[in-house]
N, CA, C and O of each residue as an XYZ file, in Angstrom:
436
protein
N      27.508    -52.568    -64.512
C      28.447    -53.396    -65.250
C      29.807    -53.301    -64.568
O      30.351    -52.226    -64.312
N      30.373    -54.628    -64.262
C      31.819    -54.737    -63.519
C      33.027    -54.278    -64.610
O      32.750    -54.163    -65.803
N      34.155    -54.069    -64.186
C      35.277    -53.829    -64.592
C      35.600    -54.979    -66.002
O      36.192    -54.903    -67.079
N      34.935    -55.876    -65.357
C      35.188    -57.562    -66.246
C      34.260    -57.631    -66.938
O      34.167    -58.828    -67.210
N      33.410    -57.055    -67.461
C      32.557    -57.190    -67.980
C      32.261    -55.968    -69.180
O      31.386    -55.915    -70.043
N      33.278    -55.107    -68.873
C      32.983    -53.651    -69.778
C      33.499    -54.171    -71.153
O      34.125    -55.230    -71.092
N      33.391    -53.781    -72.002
C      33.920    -54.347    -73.505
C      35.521    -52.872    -73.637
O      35.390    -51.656    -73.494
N      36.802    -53.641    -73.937
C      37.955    -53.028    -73.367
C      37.708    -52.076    -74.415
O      36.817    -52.297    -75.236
N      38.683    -50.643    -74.485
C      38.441    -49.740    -74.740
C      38.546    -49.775    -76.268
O      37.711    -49.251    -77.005
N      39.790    -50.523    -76.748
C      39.958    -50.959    -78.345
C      38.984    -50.614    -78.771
O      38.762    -49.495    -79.233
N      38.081    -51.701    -78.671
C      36.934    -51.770    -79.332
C      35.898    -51.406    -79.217
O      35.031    -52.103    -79.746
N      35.509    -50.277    -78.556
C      35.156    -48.571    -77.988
C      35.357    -48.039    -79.002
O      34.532    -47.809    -79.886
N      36.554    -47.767    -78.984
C      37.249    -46.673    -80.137
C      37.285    -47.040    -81.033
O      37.152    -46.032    -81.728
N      37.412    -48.152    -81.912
C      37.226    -48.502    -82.866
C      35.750    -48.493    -83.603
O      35.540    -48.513    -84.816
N      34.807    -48.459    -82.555
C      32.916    -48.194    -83.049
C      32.939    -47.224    -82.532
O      31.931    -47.197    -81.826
N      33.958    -45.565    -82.321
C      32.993    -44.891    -81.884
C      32.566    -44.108    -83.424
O      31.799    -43.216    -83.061
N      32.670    -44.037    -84.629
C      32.277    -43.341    -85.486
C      31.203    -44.365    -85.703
O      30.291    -43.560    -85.886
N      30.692    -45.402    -85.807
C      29.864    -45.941    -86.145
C      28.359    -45.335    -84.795
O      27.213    -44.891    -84.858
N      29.266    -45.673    -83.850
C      28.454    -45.389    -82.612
C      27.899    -43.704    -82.463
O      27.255    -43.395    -81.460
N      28.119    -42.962    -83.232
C      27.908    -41.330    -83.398
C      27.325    -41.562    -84.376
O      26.231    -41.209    -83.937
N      27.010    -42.015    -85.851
C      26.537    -41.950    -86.650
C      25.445    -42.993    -86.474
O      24.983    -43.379    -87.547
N      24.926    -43.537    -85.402
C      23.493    -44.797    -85.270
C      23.555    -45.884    -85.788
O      22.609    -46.671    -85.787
N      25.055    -46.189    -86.495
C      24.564    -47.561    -86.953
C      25.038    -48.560    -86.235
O      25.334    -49.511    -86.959
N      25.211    -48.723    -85.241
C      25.910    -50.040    -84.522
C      24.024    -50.168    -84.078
O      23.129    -49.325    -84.030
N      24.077    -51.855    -83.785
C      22.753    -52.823    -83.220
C      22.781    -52.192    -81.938
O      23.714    -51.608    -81.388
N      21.426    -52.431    -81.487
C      21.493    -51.985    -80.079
C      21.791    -52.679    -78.924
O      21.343    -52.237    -77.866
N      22.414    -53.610    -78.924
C      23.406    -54.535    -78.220
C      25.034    -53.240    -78.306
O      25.514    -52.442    -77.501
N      25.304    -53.562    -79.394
C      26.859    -52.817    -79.454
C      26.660    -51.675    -78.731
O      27.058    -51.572    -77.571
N      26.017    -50.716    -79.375
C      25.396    -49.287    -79.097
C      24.871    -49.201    -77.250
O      25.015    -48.241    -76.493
N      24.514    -49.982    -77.075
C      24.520    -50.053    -75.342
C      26.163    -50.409    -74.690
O      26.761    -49.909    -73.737
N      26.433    -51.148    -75.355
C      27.623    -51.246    -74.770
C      28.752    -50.132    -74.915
O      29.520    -49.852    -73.994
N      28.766    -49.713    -75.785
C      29.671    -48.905    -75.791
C      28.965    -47.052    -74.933
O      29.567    -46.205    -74.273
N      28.061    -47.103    -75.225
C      27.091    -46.013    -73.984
C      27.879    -45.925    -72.641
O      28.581    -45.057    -72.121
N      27.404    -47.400    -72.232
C      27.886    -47.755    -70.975
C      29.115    -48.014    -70.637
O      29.424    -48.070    -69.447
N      30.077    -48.229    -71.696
C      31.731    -47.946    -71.389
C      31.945    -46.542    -71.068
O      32.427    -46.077    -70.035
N      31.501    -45.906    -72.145
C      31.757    -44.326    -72.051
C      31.206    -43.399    -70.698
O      31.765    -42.457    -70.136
N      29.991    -44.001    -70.437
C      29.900    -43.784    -69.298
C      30.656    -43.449    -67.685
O      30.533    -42.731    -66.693
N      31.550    -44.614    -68.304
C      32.693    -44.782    -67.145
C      34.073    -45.033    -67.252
O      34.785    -45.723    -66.522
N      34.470    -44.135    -68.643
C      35.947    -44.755    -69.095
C      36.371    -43.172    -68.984
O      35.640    -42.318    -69.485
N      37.165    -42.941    -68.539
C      38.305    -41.431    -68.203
C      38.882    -41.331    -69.260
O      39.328    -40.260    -69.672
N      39.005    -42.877    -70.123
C      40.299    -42.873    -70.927
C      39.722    -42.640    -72.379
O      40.479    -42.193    -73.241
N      38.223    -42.968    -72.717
C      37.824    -43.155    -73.829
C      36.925    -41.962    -73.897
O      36.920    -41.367    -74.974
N      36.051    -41.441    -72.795
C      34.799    -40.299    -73.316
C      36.114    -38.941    -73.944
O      35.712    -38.328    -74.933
N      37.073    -38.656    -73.590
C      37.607    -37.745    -74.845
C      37.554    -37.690    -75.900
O      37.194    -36.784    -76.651
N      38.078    -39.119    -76.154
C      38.053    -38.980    -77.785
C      36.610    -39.464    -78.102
O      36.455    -39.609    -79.314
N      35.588    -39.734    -77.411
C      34.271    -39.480    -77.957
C      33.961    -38.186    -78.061
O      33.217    -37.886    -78.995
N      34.432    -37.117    -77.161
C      34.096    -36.166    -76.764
C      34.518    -35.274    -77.893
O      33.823    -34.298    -78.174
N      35.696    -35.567    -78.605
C      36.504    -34.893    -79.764
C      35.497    -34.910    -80.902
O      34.943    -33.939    -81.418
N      35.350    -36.372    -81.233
C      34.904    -36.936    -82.233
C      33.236    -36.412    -82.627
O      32.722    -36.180    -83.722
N      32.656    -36.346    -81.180
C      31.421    -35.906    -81.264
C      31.279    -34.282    -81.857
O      30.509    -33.841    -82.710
N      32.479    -33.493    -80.942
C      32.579    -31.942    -81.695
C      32.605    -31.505    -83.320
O      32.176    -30.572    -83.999
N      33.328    -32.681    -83.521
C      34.181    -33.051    -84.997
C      33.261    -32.697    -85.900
O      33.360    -31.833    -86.771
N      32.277    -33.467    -85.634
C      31.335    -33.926    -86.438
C      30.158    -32.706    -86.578
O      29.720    -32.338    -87.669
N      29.683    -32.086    -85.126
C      29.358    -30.735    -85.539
C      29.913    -29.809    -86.510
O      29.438    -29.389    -87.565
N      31.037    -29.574    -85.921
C      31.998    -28.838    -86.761
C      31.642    -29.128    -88.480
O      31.337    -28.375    -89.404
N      31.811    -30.311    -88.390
C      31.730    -30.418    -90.130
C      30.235    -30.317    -90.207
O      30.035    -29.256    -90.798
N      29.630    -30.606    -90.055
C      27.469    -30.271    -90.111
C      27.537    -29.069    -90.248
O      26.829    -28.741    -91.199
N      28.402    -27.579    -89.437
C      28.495    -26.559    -89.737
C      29.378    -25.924    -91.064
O      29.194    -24.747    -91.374
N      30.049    -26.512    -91.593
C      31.171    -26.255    -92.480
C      30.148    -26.794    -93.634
O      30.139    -25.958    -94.537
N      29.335    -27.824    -93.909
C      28.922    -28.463    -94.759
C      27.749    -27.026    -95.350
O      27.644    -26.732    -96.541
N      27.270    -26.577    -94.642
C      26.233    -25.816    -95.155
C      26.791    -24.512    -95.759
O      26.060    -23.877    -96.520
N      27.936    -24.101    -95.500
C      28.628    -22.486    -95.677
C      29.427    -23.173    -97.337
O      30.282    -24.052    -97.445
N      28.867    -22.512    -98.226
C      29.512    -22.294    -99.376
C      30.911    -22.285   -100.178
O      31.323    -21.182   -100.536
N      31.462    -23.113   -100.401
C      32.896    -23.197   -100.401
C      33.578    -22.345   -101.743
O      33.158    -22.517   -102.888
N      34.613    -21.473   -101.430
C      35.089    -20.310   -102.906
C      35.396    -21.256   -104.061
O      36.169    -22.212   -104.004
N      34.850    -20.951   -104.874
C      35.396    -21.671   -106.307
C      36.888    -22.099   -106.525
O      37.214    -23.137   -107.101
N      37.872    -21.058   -105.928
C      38.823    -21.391   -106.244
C      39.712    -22.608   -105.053
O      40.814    -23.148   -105.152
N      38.828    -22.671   -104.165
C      39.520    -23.291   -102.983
C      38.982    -24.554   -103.762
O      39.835    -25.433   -103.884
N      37.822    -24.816   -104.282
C      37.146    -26.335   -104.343
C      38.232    -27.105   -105.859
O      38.374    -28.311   -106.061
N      38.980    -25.702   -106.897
C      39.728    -26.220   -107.668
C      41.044    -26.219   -107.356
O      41.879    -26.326   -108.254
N      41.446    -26.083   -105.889
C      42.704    -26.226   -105.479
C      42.661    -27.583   -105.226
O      43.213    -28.273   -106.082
N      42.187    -28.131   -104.339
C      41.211    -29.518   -103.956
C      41.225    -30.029   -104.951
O      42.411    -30.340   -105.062
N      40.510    -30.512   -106.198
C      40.248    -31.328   -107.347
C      41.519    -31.038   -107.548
O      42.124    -31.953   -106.988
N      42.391    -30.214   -108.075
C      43.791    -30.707   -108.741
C      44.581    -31.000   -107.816
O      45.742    -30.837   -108.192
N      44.470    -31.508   -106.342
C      44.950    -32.034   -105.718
C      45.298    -33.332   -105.516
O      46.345    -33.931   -105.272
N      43.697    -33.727   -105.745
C      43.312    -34.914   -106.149
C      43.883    -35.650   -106.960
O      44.608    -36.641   -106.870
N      43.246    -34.718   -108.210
C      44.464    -35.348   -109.119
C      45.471    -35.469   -109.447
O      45.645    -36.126   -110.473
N      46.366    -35.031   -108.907
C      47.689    -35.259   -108.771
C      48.156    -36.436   -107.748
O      48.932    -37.284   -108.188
N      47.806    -36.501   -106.683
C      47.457    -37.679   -105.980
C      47.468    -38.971   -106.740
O      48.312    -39.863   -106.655
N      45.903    -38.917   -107.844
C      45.868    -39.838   -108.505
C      47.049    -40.089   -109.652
O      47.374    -41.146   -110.191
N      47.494    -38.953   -109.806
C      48.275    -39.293   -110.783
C      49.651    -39.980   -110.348
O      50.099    -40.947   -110.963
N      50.184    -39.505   -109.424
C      51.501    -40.086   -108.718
C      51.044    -41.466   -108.432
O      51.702    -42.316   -109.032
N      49.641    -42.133   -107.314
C      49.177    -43.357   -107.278
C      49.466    -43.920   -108.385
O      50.283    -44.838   -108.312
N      49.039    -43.653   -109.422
C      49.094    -44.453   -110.791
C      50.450    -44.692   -111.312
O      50.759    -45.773   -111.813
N      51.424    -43.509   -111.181
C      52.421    -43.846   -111.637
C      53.212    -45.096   -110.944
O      53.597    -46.198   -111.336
N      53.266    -44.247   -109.513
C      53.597    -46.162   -108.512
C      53.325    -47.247   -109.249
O      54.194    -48.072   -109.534
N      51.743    -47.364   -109.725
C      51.523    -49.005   -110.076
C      52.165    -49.263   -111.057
O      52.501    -50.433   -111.245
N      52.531    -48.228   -111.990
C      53.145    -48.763   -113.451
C      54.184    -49.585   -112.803
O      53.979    -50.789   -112.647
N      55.277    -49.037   -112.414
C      56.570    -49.605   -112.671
C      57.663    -48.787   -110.623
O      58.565    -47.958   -110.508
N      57.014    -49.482   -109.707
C      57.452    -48.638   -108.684
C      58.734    -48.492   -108.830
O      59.113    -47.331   -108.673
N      59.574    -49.291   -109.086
C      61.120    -49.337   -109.267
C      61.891    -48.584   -110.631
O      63.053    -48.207   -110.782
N      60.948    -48.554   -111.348
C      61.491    -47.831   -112.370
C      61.892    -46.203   -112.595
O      61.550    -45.342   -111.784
N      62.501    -45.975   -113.554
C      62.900    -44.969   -113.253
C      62.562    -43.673   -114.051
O      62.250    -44.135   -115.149
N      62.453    -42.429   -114.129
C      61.819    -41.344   -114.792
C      61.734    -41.738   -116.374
O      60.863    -41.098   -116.963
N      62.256    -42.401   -116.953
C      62.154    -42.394   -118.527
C      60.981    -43.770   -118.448
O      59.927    -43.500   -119.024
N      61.021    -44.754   -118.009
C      60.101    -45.549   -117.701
C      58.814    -44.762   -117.082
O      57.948    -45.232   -117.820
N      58.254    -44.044   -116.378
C      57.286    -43.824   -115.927
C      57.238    -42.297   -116.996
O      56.103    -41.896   -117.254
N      57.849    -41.885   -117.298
C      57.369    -41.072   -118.636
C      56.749    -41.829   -120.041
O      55.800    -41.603   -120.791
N      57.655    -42.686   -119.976
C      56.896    -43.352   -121.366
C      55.647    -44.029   -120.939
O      54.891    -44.423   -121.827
N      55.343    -44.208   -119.738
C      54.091    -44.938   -119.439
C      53.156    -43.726   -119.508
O      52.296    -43.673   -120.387
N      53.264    -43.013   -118.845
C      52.566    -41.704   -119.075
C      52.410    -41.082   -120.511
O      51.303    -40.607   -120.765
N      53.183    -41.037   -121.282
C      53.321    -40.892   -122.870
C      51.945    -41.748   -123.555
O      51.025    -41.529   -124.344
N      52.507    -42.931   -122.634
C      51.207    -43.837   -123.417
C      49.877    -43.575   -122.852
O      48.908    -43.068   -123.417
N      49.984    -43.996   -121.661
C      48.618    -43.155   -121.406
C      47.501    -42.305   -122.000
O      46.286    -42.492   -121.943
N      48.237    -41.269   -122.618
C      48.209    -39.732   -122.883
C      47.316    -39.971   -124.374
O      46.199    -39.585   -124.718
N      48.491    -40.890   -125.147
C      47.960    -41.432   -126.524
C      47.030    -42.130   -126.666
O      46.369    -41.987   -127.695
N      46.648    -43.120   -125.703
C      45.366    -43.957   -125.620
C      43.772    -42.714   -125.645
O      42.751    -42.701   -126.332
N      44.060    -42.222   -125.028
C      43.210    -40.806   -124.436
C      43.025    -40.564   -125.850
O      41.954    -40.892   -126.361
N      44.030    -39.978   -126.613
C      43.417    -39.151   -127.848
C      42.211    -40.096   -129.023
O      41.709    -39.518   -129.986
C-alpha cells in the first residue's frame, strides 16, 4: 500500500479502540493493520492503548477494598449532583439552587 493510499492517521486513531476490541468490518480492520504497520507516528499510541487494556483485564480480576469502591460511588454522586444543579438554573445563584434542591429533597419524601 502507497503513501496515497494509506487511510491518514486521524482516522487510525480514532478506530483504534474499536480496532483492539474486534469490532471494526474487516475492510476497516485491515486497513488500519496495515497503517500501523507502517506509521512511526500512530503504532505508539496503539502500542499504549494495547498495554492499557491489559492492564485493566489485570486490575478487573483483583478485588477492589470496600472502602475505595464507596469513595467512588459518592463520587459519583456528587458529580451527579453538581451536573444537576447546573441544569436547574446555571446562572443562578446559591439561594436559587438551594431551593431547587429543597425541592427536590421534598418530592423524594
Amino acid at each position: 500500500m502507497s503513501q496515497e493510499e494509506m487511510v491518514p492517521c486521524e482516522h487510525v486513531v480514532a478506530k483504534l479502540w474499536e480496532y483492539l476490541d474486534g469490532t471494526l468490518d474487516e475492510l476497516r480492520s485491515e486497513q488500519v493493520r496495515e497503517h500501523l504497520e507502517v506509521c512511526e507516528k500512530c503504532f505508539p499510541e496503539y502500542d499504549f492503548r494495547r498495554a492499557y487494556l491489559r492492564f485493566m483485564g489485570r486490575c478487573a480480576t483483583e478485588q477492589v477494598r470496600p472502602e475505595l469502591r464507596r469513595q467512588i460511588f459518592e463520587m459519583l454522586l456528587e458529580e451527579e449532583r453538581k451536573a444537576e444543579l447546573a441544569r436547574v438554573d446555571p446562572e443562578g445563584g446559591l439561594l436559587q439552587r438551594t431551593g431547587a434542591t429543597l425541592r427536590r429533597i421534598m418530592k423524594r419524601s
